[in-house]
C-alpha positions in Angstrom: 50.4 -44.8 -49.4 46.6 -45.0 -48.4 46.5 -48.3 -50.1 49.6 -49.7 -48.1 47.7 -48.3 -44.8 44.4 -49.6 -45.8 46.0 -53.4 -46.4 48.4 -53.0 -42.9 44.9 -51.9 -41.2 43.5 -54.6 -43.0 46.2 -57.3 -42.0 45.4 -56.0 -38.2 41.6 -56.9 -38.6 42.2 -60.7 -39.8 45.0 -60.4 -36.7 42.3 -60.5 -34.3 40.4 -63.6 -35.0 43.3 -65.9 -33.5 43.6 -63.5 -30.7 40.0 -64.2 -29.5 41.1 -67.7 -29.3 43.7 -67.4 -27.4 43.3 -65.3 -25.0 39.6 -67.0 -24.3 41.0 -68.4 -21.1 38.6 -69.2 -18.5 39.8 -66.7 -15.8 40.2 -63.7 -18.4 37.8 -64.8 -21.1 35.2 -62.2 -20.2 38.1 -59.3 -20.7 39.8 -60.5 -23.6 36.4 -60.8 -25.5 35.4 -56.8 -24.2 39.1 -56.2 -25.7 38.1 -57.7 -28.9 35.0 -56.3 -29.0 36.5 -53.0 -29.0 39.1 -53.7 -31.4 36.4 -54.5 -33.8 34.9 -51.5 -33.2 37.3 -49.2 -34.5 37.7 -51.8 -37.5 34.2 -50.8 -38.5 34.7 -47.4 -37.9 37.6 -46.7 -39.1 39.1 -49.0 -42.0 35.8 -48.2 -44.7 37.2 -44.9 -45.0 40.5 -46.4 -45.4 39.6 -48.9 -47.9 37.2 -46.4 -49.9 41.0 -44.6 -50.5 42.7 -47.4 -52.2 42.5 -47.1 -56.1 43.0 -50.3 -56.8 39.1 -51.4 -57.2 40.2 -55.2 -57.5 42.1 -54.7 -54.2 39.3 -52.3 -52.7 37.0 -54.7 -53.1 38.6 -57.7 -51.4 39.6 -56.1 -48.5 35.3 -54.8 -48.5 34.3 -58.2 -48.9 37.0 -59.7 -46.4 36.3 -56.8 -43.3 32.5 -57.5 -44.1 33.1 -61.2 -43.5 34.2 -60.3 -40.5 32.0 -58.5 -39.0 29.1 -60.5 -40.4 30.8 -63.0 -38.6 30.0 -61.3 -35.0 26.6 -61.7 -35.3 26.1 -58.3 -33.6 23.6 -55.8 -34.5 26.3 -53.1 -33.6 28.0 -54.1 -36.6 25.3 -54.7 -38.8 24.8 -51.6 -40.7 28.3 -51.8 -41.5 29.1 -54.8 -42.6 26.1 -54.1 -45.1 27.1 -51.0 -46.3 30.8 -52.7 -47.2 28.9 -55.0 -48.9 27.0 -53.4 -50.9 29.5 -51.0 -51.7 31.4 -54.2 -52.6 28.9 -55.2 -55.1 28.7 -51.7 -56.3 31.8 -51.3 -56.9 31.8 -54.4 -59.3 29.1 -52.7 -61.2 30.9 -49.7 -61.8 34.2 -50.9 -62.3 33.3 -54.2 -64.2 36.3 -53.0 -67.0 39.2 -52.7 -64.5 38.3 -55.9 -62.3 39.2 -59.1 -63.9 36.4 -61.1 -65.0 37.8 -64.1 -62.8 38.1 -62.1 -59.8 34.9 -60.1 -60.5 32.8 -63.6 -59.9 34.2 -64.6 -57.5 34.0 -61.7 -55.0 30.2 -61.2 -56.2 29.6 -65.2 -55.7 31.1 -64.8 -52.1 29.3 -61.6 -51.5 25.9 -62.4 -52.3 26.7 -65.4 -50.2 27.0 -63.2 -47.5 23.9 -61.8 -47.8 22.3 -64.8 -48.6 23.5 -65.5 -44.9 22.8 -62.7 -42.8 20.1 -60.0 -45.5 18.3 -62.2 -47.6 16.1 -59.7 -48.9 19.0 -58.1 -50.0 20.0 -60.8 -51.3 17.3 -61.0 -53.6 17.2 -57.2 -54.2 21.1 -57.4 -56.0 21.0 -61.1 -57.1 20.9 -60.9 -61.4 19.5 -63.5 -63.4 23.2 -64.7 -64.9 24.2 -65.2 -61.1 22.0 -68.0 -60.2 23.1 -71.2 -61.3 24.6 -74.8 -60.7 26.0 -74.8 -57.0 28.8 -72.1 -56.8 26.2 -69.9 -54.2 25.5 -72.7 -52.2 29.3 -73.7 -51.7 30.3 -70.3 -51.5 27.6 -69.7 -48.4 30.2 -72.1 -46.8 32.8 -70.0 -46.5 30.3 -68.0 -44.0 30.8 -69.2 -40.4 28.0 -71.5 -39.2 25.8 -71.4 -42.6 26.4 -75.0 -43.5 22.4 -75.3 -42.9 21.9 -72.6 -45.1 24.5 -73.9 -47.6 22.4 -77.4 -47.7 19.1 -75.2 -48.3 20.5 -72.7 -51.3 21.8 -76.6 -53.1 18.5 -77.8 -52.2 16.7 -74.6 -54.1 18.5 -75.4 -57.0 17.7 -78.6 -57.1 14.0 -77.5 -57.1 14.9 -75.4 -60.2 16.0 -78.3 -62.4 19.8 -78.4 -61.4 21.6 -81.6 -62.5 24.1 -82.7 -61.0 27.4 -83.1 -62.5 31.0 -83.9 -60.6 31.1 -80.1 -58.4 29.0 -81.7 -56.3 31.6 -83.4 -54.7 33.5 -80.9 -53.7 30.5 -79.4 -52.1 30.4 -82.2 -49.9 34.0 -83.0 -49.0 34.4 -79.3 -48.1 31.0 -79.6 -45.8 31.8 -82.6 -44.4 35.0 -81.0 -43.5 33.7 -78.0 -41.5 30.8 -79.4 -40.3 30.2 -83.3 -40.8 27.1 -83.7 -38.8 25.7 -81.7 -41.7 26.6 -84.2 -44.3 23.7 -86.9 -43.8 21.0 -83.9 -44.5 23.3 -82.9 -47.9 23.2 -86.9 -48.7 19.6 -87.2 -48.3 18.5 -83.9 -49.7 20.2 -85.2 -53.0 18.3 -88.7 -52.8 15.1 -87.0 -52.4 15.6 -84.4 -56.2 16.6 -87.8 -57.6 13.5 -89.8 -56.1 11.7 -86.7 -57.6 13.4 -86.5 -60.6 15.3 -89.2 -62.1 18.3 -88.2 -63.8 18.6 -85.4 -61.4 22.0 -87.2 -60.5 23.6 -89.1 -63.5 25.2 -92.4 -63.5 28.6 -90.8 -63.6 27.9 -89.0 -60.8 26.3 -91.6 -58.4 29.3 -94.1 -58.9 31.3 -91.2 -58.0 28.7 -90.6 -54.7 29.3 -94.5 -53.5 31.8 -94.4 -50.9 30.2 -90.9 -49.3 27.0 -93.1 -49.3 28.4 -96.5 -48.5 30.2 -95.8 -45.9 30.4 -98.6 -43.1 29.5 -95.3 -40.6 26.2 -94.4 -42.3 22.2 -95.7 -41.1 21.2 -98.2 -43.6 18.3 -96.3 -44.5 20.3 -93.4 -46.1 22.5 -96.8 -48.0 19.0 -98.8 -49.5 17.8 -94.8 -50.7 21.0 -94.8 -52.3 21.0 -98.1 -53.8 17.5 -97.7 -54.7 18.0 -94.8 -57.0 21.2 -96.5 -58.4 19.4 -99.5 -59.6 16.8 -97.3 -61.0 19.1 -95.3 -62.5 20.2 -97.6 -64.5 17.1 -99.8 -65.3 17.0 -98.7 -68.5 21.1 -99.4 -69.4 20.2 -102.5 -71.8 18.6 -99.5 -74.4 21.8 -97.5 -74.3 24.1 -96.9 -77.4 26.7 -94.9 -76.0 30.2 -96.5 -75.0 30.7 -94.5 -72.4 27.0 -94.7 -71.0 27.0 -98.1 -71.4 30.4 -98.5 -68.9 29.4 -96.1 -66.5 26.3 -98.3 -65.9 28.4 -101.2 -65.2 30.7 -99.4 -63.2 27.9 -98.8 -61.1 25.8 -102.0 -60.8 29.2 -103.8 -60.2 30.1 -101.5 -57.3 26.7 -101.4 -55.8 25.8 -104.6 -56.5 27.2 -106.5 -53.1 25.7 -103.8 -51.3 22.6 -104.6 -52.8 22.4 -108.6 -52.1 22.7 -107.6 -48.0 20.5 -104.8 -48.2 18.0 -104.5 -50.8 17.4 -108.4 -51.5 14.5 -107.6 -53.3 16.0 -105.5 -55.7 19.1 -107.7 -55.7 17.4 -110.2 -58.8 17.0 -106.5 -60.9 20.5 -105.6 -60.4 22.2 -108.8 -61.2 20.3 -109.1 -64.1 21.3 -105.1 -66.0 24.6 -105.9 -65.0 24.8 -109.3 -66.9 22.9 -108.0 -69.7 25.7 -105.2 -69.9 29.0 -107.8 -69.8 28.8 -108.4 -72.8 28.3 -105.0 -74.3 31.5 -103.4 -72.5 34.3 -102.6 -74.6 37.6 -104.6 -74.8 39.0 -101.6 -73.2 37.8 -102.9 -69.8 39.8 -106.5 -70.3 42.2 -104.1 -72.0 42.6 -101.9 -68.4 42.3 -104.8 -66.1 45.5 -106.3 -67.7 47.3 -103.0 -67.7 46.2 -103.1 -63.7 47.8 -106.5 -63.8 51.0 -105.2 -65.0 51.2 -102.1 -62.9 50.1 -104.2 -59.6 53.7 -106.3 -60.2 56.0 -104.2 -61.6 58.6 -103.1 -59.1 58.3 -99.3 -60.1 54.1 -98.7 -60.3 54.5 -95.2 -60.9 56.8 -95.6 -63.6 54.9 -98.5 -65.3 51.6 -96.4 -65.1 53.1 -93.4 -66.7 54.1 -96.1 -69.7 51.2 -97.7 -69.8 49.3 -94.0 -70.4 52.3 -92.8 -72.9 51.2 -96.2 -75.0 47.3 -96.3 -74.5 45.9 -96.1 -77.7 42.0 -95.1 -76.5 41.4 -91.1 -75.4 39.9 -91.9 -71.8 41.7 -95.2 -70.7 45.3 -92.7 -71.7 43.9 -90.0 -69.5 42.8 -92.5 -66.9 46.0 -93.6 -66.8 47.6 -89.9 -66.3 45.6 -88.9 -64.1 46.3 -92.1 -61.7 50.1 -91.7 -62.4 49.7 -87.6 -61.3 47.9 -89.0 -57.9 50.9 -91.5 -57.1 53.2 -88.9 -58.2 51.5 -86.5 -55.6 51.5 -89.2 -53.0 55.6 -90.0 -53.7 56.0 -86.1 -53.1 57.0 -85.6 -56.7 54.5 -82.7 -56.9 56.2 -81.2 -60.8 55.8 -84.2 -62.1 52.5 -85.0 -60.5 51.8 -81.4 -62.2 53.3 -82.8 -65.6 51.4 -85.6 -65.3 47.6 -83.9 -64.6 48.4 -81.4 -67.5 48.6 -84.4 -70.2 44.7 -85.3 -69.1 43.2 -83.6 -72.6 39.6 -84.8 -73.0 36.7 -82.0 -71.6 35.2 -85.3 -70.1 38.0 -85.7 -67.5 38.6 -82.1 -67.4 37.1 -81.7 -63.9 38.6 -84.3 -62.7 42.2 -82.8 -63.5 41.2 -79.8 -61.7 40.5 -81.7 -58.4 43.9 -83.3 -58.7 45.3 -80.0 -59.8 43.8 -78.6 -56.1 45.0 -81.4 -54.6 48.7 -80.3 -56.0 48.5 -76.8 -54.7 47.3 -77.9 -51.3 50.2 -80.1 -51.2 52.3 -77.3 -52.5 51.2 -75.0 -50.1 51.8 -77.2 -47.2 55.3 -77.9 -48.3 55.9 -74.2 -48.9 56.4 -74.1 -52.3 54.7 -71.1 -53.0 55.8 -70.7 -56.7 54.7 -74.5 -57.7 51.1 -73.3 -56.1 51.0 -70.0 -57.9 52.3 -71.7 -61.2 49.5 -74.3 -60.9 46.4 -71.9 -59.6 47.1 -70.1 -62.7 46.2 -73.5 -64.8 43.1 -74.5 -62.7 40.1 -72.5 -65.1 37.2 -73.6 -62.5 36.5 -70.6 -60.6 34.9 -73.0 -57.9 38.5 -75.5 -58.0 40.4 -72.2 -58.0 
């Protein structure tokens, strides 16, 4: 029973929050908001207790981070003390139940709490922050689930950048999901990454900056921000004609070849550098690129693309081009609203080199899912998704 009061009390809290919008009419805005601010006054007084009744520590300690966020969220110092005493009772409750929480959920609430206090107690921050929870990006993008902290967000990425962070393809959920919430934000993400790899080349691999060239090529963008980019591409990649590596050696051309027009209209003076790696790398490219460009030609005229691309990957004799190939048959899928199969399809990508790139597509699925209502496909598919970031 106090568990079912302390979620319905709970349920009330997140009520509010659409409420403020609503009734933020110009001729009653000032009384709706002393209303609300009310309401949320006996939310901090009254649900802790509540939630400090529920056994459940998993559940106890997302409803404290969630009522926390909320109040956090105020900005008000009348809710200050409270919203940091559910969050650190959060945290310590993670610290004393660490056996009865689930290891997934456990880092995820303490990644999104710390983000919290990244945000609004930084010295607090610092005071419960371990050594084994700094790391890669997974603080800086949680800090964006905090309400206005997409500064802050940019800063944390920027700090671990500073620490040696390479980059690897999380980075691009980062900055689809800012440039969602906040996309005046997303040229000061874009050049804060420029600058670690002007500092540090390498800092962002090859991979990872052909993956980066639409964010930065974008018609929309100053051209400044486009010759940085291109800059650090071609640099990047000066030193391609030493490589060994197959995949290394394609990735390179992937690059150069994308950049490379970009690079002729803005960057002349580089343009004689580029040209030259990417014709030194022709002829070093495997016959799986002629191999892929007639499999394009074939799925281009056949009357049923998704059909001929889910052949073409049944029959592909080389690991990546066969996972390629799955994972652009589970996107078409997706698109044709065949979300199952698009499911099936994501689930036959096998290498740990495309791995990350099935669990975007695998998000992809359950926002899809989600937004068709199909609430068992989503569940059945979260479940699959090992990321904690993706999940």
């Amino acid at each position: 029973m106090p568990r079912f009061k302390s979620i319905y009390s709970f349920a009330l809290c997140l009520s509010l929050v659409p409420h403020a919008i609503t009734f933020a009419q110009k001729d009653q805005k000032t009384i709706r908001q002393l209303i609300v601010r009310e309401r949320l006054s006996d939310i901090a007084d009254q649900i802790p207790a509540n939630i400090r009744k529920v056994e459940d520590p998993t559940v106890r300690v997302f409803l404290q981070l969630r009522v926390a966020t909320l109040l956090w969220s105020e900005r008000d110092e009348n809710f200050t003390a409270q919203a940091k005493a559910l969050t650190i009772a959060a945290l310590a409750d993670l610290d004393s139940q660490r056996d009865l929480v689930p290891k997934l959920y456990a880092d995820l609430f303490r990644r999104d709490l710390l983000a919290l206090l990244e945000a609004n107690a930084p010295d607090l921050a610092k005071r419960y922050a371990r050594d084994s929870d700094v790391g890669g990006i997974t603080l800086a993008y949680s800090t964006l689930n905090v309400k206005g902290q997409e500064g802050l967000a940019i800063e944390l990425l920027n700090r671990e950048l500073g620490n040696g962070l390479v980059l690897d393809s999380t980075i691009t959920f980062f900055l689809y999901r800012l440039e969602k919430q906040n996309p005046m934000m997303l040229p000061e993400a874009l050049s804060v990454l420029l600058s670690a790899e002007e500092r540090r080349v390498g800092t962002i691999p090859v991979q990872v900056l052909f993956w980066l060239v639409d964010l930065y090529l974008r018609p929309s963008n100053q051209p400044e921000i486009k010759r940085r980019f291109l800059s650090a591409a071609v640099l990047a990649t000066a030193g391609s004609y030493t490589l060994s590596d197959a995949n290394q050696v394609e990735q390179s051309y992937n690059l150069l070849q994308a950049i490379l027009p970009e690079v002729k209209s803005l960057l002349p003076s580089l343009y004689p550098q580029a040209a030259g790696q990417l014709t030194s790398l022709m002829s070093r490219v495997s016959s799986t690129r002629s191999e892929r460009e007639k499999i394009a030609e074939r799925i281009a005229g056949s009357e049923d693309p998704l059909s001929q691309t889910i052949s073409e990957a049944r029959s592909a004799n080389d690991p990546n081009l066969k996972d390629e190939l799955f994972l652009e048959a589970s996107q078409l899928a997706m698109k044709q609203g065949k979300l199952r199969l698009s499911f099936e399809l994501a689930m036959s990508v096998l290498s740990d080199s495309r791995k990350k790139w099935r669990e975007q597509v695998l998000s992809q699925i359950v926002d899809t899912a989600i937004a068709k209502k199909d609430g068992d496909l989503a569940g059945t598919i979260i479940a699959r998704i090992e990321s904690p970031l993706t999940r």
